[in-house]
N, CA, C and O atoms as CSV, one atom per row, in Angstrom:
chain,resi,resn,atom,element,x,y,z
A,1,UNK,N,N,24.888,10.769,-37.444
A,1,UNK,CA,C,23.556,10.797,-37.999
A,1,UNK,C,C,22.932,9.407,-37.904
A,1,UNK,O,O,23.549,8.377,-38.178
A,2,UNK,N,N,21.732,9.451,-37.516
A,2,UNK,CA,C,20.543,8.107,-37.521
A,2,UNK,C,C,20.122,7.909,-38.813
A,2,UNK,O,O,19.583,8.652,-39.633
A,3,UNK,N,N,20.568,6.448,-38.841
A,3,UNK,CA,C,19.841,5.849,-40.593
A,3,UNK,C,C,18.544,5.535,-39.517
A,3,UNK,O,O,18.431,5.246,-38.326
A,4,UNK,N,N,17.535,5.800,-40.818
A,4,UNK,CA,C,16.460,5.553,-40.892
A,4,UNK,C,C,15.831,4.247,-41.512
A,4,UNK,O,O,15.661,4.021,-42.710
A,5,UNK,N,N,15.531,3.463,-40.480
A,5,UNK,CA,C,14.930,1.770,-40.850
A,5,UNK,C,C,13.929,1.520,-40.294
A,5,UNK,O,O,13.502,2.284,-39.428
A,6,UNK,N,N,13.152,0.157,-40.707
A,6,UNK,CA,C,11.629,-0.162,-40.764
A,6,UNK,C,C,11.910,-1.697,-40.241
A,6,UNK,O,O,12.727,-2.536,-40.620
A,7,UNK,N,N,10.935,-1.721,-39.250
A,7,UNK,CA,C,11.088,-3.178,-39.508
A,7,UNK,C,C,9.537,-3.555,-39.313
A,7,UNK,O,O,8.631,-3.396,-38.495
A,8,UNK,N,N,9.703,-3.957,-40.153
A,8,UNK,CA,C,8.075,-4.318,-41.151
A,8,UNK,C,C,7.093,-5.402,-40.049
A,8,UNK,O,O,7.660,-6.099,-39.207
A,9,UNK,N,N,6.075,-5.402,-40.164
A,9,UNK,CA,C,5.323,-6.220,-39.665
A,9,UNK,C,C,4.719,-7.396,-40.834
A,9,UNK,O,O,4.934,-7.356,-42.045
A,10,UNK,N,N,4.055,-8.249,-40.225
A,10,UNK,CA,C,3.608,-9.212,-41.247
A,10,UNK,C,C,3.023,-8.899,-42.706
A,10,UNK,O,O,3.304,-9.302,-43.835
A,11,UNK,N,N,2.175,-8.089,-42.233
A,11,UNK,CA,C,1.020,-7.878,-43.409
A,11,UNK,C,C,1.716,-6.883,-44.405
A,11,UNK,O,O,1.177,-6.677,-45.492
A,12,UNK,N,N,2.920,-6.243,-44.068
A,12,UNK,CA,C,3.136,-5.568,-45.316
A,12,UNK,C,C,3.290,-5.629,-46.584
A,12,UNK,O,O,3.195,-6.828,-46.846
A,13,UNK,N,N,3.509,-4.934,-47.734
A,13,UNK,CA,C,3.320,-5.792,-48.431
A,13,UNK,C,C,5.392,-6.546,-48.998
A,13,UNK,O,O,5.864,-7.565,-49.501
A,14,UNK,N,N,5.933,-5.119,-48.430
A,14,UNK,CA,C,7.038,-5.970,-48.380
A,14,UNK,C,C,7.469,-7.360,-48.292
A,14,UNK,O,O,8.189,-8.052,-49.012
A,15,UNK,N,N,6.674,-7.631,-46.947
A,15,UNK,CA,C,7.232,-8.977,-46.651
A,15,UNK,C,C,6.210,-10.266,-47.044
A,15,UNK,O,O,6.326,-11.486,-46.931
A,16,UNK,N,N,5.124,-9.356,-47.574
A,16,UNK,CA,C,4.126,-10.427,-48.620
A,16,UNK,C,C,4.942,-10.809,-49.714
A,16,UNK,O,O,5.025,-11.956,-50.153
A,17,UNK,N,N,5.611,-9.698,-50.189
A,17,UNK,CA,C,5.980,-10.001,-51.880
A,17,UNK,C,C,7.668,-10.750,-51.503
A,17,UNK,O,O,8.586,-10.770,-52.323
A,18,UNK,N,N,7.720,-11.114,-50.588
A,18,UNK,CA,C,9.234,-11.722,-50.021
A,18,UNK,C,C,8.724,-13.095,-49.948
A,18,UNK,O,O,9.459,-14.032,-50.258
A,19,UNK,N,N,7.445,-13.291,-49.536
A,19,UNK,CA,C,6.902,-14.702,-48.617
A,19,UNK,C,C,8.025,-14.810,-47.282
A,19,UNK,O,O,8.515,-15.772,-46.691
A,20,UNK,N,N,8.132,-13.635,-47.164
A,20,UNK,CA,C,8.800,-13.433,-45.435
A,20,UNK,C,C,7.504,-13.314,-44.315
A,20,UNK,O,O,6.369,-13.324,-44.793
A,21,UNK,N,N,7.678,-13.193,-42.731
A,21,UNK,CA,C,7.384,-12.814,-41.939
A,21,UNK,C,C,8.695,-12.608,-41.020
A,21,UNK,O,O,9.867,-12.969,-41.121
A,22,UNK,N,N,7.795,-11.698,-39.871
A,22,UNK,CA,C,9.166,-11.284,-38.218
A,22,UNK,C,C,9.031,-12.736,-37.945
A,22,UNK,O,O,8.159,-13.579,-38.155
A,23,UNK,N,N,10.329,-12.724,-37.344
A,23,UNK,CA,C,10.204,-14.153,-36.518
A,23,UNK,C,C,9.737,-14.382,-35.286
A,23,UNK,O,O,9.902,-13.657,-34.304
A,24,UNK,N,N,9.083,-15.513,-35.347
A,24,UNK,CA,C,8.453,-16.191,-33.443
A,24,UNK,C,C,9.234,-16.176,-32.733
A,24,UNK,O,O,8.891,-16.526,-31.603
A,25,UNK,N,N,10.420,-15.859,-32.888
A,25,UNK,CA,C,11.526,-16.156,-31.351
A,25,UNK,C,C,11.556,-14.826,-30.990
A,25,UNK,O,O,11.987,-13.960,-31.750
A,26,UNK,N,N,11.067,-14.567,-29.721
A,26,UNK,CA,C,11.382,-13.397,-28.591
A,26,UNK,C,C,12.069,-13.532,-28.603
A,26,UNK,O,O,12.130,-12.479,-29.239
A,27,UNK,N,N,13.600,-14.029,-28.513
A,27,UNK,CA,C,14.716,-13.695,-28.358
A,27,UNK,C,C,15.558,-13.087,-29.589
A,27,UNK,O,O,16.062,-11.985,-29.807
A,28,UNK,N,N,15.502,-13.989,-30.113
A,28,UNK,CA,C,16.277,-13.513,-31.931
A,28,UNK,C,C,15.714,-11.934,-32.132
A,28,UNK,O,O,16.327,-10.955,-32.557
A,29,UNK,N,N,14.392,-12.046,-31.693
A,29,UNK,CA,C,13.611,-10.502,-32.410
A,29,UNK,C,C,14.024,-9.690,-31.095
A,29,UNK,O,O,14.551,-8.649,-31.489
A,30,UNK,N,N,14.010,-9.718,-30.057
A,30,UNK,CA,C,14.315,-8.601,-29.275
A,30,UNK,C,C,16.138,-8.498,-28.732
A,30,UNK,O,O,16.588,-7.779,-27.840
A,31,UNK,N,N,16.636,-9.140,-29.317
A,31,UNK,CA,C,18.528,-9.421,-29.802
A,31,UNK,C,C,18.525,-8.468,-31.185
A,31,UNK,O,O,19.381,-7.592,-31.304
A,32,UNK,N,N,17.588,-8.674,-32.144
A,32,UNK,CA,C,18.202,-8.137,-33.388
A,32,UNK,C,C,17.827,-6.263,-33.261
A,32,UNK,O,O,18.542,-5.390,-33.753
A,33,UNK,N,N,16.600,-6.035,-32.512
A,33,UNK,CA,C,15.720,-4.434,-32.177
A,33,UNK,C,C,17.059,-4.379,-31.156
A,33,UNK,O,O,18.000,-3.806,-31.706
A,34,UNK,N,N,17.256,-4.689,-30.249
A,34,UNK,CA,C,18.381,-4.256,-29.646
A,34,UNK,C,C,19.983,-3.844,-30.271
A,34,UNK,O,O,20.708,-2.937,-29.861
A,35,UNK,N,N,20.220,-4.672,-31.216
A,35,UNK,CA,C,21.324,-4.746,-31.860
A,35,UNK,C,C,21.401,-3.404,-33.250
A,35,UNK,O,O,22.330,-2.797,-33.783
A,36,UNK,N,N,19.955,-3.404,-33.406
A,36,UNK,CA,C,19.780,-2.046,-34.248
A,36,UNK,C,C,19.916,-1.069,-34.205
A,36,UNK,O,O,20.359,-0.264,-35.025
A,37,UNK,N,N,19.313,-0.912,-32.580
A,37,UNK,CA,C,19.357,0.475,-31.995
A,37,UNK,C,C,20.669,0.872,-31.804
A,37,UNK,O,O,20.898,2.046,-32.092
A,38,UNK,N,N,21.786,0.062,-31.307
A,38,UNK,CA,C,23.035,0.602,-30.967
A,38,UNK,C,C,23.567,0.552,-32.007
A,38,UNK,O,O,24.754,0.279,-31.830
A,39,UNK,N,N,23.250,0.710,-33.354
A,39,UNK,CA,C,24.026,0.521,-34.643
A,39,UNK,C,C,22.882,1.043,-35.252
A,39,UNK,O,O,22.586,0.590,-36.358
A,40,UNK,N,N,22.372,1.674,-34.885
A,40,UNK,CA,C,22.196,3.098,-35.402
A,40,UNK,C,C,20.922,2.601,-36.864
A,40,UNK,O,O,20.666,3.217,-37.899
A,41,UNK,N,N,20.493,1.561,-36.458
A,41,UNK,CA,C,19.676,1.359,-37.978
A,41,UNK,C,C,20.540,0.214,-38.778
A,41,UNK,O,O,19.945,-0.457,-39.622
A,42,UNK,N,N,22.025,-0.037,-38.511
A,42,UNK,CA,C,22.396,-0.452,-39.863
A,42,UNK,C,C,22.606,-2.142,-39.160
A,42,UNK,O,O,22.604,-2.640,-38.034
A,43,UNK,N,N,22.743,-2.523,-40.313
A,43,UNK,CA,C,22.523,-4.217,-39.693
A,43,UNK,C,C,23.826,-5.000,-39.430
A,43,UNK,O,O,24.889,-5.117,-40.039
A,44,UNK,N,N,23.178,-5.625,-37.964
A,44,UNK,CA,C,24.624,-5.896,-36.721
A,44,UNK,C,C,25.024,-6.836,-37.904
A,44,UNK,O,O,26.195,-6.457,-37.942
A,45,UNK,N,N,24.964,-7.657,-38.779
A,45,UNK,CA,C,25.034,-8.610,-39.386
A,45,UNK,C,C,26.497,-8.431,-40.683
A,45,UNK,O,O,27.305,-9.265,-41.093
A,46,UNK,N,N,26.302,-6.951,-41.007
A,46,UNK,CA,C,27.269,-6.327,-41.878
A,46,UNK,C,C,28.533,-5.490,-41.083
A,46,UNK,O,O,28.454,-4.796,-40.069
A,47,UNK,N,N,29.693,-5.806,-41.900
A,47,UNK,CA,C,30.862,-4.853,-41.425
A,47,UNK,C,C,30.998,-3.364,-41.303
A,47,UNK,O,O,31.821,-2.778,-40.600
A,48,UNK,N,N,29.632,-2.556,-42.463
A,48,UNK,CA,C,29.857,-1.537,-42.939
A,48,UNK,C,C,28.558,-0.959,-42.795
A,48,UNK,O,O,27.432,-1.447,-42.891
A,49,UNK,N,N,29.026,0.347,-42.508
A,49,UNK,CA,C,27.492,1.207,-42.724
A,49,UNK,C,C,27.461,2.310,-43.583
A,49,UNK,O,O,27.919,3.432,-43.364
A,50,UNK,N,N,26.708,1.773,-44.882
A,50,UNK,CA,C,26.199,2.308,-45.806
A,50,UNK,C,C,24.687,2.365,-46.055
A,50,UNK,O,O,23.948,1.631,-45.398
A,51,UNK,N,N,24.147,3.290,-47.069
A,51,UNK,CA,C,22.814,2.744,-47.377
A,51,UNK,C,C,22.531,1.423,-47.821
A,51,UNK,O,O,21.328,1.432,-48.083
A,52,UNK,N,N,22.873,0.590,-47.986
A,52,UNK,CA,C,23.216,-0.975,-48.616
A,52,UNK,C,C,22.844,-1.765,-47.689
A,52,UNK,O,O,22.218,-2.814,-47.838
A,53,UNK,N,N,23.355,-1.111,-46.324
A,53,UNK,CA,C,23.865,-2.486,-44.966
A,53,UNK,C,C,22.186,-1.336,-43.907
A,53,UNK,O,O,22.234,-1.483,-42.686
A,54,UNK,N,N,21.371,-0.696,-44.266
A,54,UNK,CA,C,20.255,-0.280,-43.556
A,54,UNK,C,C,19.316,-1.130,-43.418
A,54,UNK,O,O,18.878,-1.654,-44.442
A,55,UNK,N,N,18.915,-1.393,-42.483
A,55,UNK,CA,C,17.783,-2.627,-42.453
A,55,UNK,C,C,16.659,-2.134,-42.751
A,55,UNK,O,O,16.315,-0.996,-42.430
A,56,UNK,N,N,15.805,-3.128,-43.548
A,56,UNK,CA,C,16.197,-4.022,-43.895
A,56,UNK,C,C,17.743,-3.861,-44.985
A,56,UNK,O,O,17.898,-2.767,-45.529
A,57,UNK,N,N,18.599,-4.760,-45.190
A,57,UNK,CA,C,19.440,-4.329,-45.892
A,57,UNK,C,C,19.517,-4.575,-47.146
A,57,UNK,O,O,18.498,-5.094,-47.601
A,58,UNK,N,N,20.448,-4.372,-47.958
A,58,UNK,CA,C,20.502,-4.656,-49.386
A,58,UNK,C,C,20.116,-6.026,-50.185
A,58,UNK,O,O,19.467,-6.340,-51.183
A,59,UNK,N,N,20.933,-6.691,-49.111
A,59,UNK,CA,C,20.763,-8.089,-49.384
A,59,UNK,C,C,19.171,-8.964,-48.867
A,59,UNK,O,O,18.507,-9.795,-49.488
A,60,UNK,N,N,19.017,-8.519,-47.865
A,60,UNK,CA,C,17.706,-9.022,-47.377
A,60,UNK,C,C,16.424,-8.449,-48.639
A,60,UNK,O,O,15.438,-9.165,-48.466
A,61,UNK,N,N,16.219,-7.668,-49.522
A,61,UNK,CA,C,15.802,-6.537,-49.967
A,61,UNK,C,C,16.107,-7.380,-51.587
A,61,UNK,O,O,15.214,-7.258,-52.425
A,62,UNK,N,N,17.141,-8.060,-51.895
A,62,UNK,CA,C,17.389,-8.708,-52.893
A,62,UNK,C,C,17.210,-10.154,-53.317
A,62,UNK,O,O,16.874,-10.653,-54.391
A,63,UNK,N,N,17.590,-10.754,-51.954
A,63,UNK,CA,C,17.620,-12.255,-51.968
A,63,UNK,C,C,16.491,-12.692,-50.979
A,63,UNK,O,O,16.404,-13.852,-50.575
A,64,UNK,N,N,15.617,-11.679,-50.607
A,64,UNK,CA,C,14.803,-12.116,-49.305
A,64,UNK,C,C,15.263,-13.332,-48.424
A,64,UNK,O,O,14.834,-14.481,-48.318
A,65,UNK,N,N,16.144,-12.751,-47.920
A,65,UNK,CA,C,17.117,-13.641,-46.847
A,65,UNK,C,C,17.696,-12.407,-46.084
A,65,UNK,O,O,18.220,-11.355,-46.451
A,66,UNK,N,N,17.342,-13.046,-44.682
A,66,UNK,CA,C,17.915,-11.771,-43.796
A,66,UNK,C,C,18.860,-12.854,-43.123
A,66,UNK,O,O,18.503,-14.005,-42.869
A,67,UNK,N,N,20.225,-12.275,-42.849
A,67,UNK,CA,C,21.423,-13.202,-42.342
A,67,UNK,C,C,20.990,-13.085,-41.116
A,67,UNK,O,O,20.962,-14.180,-40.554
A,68,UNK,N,N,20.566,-12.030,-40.330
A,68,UNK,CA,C,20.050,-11.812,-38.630
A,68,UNK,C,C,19.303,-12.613,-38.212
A,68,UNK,O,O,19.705,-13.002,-37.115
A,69,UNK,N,N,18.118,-13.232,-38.603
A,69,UNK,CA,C,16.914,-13.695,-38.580
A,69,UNK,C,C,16.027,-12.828,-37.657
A,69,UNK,O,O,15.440,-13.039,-36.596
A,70,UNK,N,N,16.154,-11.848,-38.419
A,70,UNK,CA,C,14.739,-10.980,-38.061
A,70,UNK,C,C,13.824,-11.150,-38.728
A,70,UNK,O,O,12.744,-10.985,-38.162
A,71,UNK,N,N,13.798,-11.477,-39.940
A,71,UNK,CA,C,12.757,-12.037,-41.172
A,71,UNK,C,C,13.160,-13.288,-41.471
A,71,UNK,O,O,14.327,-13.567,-41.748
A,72,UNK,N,N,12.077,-14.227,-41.427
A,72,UNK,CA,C,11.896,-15.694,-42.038
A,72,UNK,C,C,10.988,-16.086,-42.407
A,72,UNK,O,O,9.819,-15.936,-42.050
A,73,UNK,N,N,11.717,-16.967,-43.628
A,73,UNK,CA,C,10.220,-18.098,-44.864
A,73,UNK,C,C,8.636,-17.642,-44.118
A,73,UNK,O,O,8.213,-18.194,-43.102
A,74,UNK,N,N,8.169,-16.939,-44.586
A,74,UNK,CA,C,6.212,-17.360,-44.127
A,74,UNK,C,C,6.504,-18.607,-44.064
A,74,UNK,O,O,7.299,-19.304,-44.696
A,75,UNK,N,N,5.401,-18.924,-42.804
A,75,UNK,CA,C,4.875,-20.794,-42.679
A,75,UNK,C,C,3.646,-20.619,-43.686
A,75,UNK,O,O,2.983,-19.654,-44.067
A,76,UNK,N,N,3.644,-22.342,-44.009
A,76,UNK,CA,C,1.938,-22.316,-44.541
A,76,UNK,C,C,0.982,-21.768,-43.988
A,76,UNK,O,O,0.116,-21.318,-44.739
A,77,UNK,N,N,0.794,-21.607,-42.484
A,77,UNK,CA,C,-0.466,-21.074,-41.857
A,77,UNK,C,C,-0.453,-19.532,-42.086
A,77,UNK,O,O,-1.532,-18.990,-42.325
A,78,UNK,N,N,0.898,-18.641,-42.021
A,78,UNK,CA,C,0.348,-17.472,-42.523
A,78,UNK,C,C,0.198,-17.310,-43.881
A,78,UNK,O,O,-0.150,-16.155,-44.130
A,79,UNK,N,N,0.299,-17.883,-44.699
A,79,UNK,CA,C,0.126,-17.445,-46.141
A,79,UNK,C,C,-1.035,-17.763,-46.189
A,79,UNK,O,O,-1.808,-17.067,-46.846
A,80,UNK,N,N,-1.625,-19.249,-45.302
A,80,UNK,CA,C,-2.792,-19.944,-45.824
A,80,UNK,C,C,-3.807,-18.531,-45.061
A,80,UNK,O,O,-4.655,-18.137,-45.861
A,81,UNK,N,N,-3.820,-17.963,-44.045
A,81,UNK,CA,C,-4.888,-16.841,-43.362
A,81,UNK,C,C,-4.863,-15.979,-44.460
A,81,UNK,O,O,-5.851,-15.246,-44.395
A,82,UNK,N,N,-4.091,-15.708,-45.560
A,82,UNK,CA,C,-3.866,-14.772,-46.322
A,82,UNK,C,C,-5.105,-14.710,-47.351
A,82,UNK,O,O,-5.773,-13.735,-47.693
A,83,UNK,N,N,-5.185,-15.859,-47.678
A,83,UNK,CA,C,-6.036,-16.371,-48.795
A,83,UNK,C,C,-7.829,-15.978,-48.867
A,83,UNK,O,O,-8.518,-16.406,-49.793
């Protein structure tokens, strides 16, 4: 069975209320969408696949820290366009 995951774009409000954004690296971001797909949704980053380890995962979702770096710190310039 396919877990079902999101991976958020800037403006959501998810990753507003994180002070996250996706990251600028084409590589990291099209390494981590790749790494998802063959793991089915759950994050290459964890040993286990549970609802916990679904990306975003438990921890990213708690500590707004994604170990992958698919999500990182907003810069000042996007928070500042926010305003």
């Amino acid at each position: 069975m396919t877990a079902m995951y999101t991976i958020y774009g800037d403006n959501s409000k998810f990753l507003k209320e994180r002070h996250m954004q996706v990251t600028r690296n084409h590589t990291v971001y099209d390494t981590i969408r790749g790494r998802l797909a063959l793991n089915d949704g759950y994050c290459p980053c964890q040993p286990s696949k549970t609802k916990d380890t679904i990306c975003p995962c438990k921890y990213m979702r708690k500590y707004s820290t994604c170990r992958c770096g698919l999500y990182v710190p907003a810069t000042d310039e996007e928070e500042d366009e926010d305003v």
